[in-house]
C-alpha positions as CSV (number, residue, x, y, z in Angstrom):
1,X,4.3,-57.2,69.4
2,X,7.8,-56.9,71.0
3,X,10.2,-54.8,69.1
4,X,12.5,-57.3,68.6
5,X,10.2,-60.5,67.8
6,X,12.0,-62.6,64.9
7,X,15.4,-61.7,65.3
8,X,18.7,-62.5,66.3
9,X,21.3,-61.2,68.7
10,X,24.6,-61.7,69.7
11,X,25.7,-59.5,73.0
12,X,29.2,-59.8,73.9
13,X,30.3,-59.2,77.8
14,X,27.4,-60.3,78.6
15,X,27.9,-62.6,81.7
16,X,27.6,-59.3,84.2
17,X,27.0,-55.4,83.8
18,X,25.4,-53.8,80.6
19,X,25.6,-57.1,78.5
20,X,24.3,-59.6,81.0
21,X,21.2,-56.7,81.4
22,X,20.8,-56.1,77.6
23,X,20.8,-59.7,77.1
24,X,17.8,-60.0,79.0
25,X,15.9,-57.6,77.4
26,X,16.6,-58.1,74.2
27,X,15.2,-61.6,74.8
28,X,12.1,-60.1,77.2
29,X,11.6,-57.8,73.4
30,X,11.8,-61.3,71.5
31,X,15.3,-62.0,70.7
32,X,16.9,-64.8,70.2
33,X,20.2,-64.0,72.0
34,X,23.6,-65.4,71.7
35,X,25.9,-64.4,74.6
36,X,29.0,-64.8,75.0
37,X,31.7,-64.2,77.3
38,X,35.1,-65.5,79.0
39,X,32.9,-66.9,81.7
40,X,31.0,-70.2,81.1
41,X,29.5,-70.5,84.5
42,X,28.0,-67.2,84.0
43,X,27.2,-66.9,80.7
44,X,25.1,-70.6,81.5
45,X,23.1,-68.7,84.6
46,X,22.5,-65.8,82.3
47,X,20.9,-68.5,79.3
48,X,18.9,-70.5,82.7
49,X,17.4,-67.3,83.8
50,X,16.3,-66.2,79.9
51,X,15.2,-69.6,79.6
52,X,13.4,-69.6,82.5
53,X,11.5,-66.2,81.4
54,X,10.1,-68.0,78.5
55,X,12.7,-66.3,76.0
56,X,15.6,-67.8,73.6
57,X,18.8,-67.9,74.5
58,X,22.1,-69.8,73.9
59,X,26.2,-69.3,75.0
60,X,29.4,-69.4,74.2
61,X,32.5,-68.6,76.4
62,X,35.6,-67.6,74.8
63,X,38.0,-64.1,74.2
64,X,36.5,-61.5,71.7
65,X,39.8,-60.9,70.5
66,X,40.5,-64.0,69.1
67,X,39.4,-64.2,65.7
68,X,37.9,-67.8,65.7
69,X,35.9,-66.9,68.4
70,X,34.6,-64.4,66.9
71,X,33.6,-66.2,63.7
72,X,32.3,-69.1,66.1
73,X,29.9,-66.3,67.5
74,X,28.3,-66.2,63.9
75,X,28.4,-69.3,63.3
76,X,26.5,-70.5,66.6
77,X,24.0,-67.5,65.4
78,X,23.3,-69.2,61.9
79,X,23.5,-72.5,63.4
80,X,21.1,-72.0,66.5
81,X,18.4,-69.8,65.3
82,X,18.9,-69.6,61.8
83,X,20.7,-66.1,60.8
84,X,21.9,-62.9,62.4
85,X,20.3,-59.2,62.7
86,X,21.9,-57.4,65.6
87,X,25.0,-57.7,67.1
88,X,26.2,-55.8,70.4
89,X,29.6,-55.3,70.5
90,X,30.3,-54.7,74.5
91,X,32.6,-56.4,75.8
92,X,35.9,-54.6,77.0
93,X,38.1,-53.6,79.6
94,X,39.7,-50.3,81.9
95,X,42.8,-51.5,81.6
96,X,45.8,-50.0,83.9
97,X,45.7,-47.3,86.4
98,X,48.6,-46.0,85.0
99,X,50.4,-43.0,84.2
100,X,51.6,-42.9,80.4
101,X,55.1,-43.0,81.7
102,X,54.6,-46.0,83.8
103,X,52.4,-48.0,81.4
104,X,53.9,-51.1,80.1
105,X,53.6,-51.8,76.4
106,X,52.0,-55.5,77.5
107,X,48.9,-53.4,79.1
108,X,48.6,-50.9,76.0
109,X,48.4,-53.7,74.0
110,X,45.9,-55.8,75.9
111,X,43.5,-52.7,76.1
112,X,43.6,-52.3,72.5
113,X,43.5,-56.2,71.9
114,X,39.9,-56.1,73.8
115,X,38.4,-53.0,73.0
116,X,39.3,-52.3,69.5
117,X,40.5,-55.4,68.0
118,X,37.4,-57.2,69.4
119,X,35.4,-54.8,67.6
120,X,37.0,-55.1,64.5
121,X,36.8,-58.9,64.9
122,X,33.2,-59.0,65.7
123,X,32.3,-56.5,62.7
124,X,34.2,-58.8,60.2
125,X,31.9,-62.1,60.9
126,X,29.1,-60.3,62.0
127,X,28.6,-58.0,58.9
128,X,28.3,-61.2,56.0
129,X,25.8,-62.8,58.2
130,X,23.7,-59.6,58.1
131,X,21.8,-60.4,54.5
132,X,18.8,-58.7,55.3
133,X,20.0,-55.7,56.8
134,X,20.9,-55.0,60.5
135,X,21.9,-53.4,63.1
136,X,25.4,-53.1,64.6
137,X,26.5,-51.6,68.2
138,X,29.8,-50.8,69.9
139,X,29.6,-50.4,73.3
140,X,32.3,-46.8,73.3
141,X,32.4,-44.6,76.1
142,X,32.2,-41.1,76.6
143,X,36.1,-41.4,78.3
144,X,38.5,-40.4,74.9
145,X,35.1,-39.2,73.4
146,X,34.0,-36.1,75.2
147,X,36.2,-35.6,78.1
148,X,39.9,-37.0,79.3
149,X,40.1,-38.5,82.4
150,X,44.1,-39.3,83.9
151,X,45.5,-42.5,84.0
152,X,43.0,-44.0,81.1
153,X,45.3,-43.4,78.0
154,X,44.6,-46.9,76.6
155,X,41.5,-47.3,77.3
156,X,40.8,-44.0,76.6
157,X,42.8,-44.6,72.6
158,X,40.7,-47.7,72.3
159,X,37.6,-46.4,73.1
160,X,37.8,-43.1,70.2
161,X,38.8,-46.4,68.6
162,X,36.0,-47.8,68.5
163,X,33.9,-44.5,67.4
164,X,36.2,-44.3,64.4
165,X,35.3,-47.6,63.6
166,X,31.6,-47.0,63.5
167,X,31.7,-44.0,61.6
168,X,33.9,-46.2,58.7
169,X,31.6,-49.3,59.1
170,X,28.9,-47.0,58.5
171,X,29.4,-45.2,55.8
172,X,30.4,-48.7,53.9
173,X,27.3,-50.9,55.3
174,X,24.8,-48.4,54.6
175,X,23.8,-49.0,51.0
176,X,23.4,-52.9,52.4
177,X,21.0,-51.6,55.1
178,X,23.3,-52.4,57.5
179,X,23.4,-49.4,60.4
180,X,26.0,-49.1,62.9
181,X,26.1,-47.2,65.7
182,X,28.0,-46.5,68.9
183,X,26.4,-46.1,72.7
184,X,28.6,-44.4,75.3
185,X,27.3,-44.8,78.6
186,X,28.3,-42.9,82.0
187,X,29.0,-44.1,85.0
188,X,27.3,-47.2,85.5
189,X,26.8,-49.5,88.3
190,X,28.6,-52.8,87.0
191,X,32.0,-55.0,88.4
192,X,33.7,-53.5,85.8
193,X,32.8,-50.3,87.0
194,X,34.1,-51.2,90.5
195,X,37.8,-51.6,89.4
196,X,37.4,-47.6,89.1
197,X,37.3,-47.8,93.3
198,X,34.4,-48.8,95.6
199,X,35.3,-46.0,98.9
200,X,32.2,-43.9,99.6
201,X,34.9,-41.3,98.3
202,X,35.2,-42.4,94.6
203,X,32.1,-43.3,94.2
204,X,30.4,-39.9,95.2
205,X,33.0,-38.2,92.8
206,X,31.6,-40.1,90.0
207,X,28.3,-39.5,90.8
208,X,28.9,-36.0,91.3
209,X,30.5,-35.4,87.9
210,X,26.8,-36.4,86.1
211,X,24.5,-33.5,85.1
212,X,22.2,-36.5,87.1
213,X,24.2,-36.8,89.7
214,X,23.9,-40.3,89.9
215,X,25.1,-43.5,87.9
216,X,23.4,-45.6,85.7
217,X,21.4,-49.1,86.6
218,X,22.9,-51.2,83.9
219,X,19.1,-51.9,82.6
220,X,19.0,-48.2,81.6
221,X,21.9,-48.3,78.9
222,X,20.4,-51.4,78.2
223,X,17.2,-49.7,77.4
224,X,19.6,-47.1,75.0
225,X,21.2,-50.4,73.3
226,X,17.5,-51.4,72.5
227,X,16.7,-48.2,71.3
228,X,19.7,-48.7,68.5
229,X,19.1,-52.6,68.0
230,X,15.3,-52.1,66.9
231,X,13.8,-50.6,64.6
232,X,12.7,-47.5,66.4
233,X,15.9,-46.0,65.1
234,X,15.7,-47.2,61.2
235,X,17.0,-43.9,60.0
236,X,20.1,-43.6,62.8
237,X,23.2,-44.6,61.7
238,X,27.2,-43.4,62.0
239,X,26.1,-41.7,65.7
240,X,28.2,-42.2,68.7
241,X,24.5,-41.8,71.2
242,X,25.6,-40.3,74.4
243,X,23.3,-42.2,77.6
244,X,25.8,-40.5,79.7
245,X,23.4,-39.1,82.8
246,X,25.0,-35.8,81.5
247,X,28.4,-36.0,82.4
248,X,29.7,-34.6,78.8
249,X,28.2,-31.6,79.8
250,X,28.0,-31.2,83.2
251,X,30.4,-27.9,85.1
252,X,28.4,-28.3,88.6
């Protein structure tokens, strides 16, 4: 039996990267998967391709920080396949390249907008839907968690963000079986990852900074986001899980 047969997910940022890979899975493990996206072309591949793979899978494009999108998320959830168990929170952005003293209030603003706000948007529809239990991730990041990095302030302020926010939601959804949990990834192979710089240069930096020294396939910390969506982890809740390749730790 797949370890997610009978239930119901919704993966935001899910039309490339870590959410377009964990949507896939989670519908390979039985989900029925709502994506959703800015993206509509994408995010209507994605659904093709689950389709296709004999799994359950509908869309909807939109921004994670508006609030009726968010509730529309829930409600195509309910509507579609009948309820909601897991939601992954993942969609978000770098932001500016910044210095502090050079960032403009606009691009702080937008970084939080995404990161955090989407969260908390996300949390407040998803968590009423949730009447059986479930489980909730954040997509975090080990940036602002376990190590600095210059030039990310915002994204870096949103991220720790987003860890607060699980350890809250945690500790008030638990008596309703509700767990919530955070996944930081490393460096991971994804567009996003790309706005970080492409050269031969950059990207042997990155990889050198992991204990691994190497980054992630986006199907690994999809793997980890499976890991905290079933029920393999029924007693983990409140934990910001580091699938980081080791670069919280690494000195080498």
């Amino acid at each position: 039996m797949a370890s997610l047969s009978n239930k119901v997910a919704i993966i935001t940022g899910a039309s490339s990267g870590i959410g377009r890979a964990a949507a896939k899975l989670f519908a390979h493990e039985g989900a029925k998967v709502v994506v959703g996206a800015r993206r509509d072309n994408e995010l209507n591949t994605l659904v093709a391709e689950i389709v296709a793979e004999g799994g359950q899978a509908t869309a909807l494009a939109g921004d994670v920080a508006e609030e009726s999108y968010a509730k529309a998320l829930v409600t195509l959830a309910i509507s579609e396949f009948g309820g909601l168990d897991i939601a992954l929170n993942n969609a978000g952005i770098l932001g500016s390249n910044d210095a502090v003293t050079e960032l403009s209030i606009e691009d702080w603003e937008n970084t939080l907008r995404i990161n955090l706000t989407g969260s908390f948007l996300g949390a407040k529809y998803q968590i009423p839907a949730m009447k059986d239990g479930g489980s909730l991730i954040f997509t975090s990041s080990f940036v602002g968690s376990t190590i600095g990095m210059p030039n990310k302030v915002a994204y870096a302020a949103s991220k720790a963000g987003v860890t607060g926010l699980v350890k809250a939601l945690a500790s008030e959804l638990g008596a309703q079986g509700i767990r919530v949990n955070a996944l930081l990834p490393g460096g991971t192979i994804t567009p996003m990852a790309d706005e970080f710089g492409t050269s031969p240069e950059v990207i042997a930096f990155v990889e050198s900074i992991h204990a691994l020294k190497r980054r992630a396939e986006p199907e690994e910390i999809a793997k980890a986001a499976l890991y905290l969506a079933s029920d393999a982890s029924s007693f983990v809740t409140g934990t910001s899980m580091l699938a980081d390749g080791g670069v919280s730790i690494s000195k080498t």
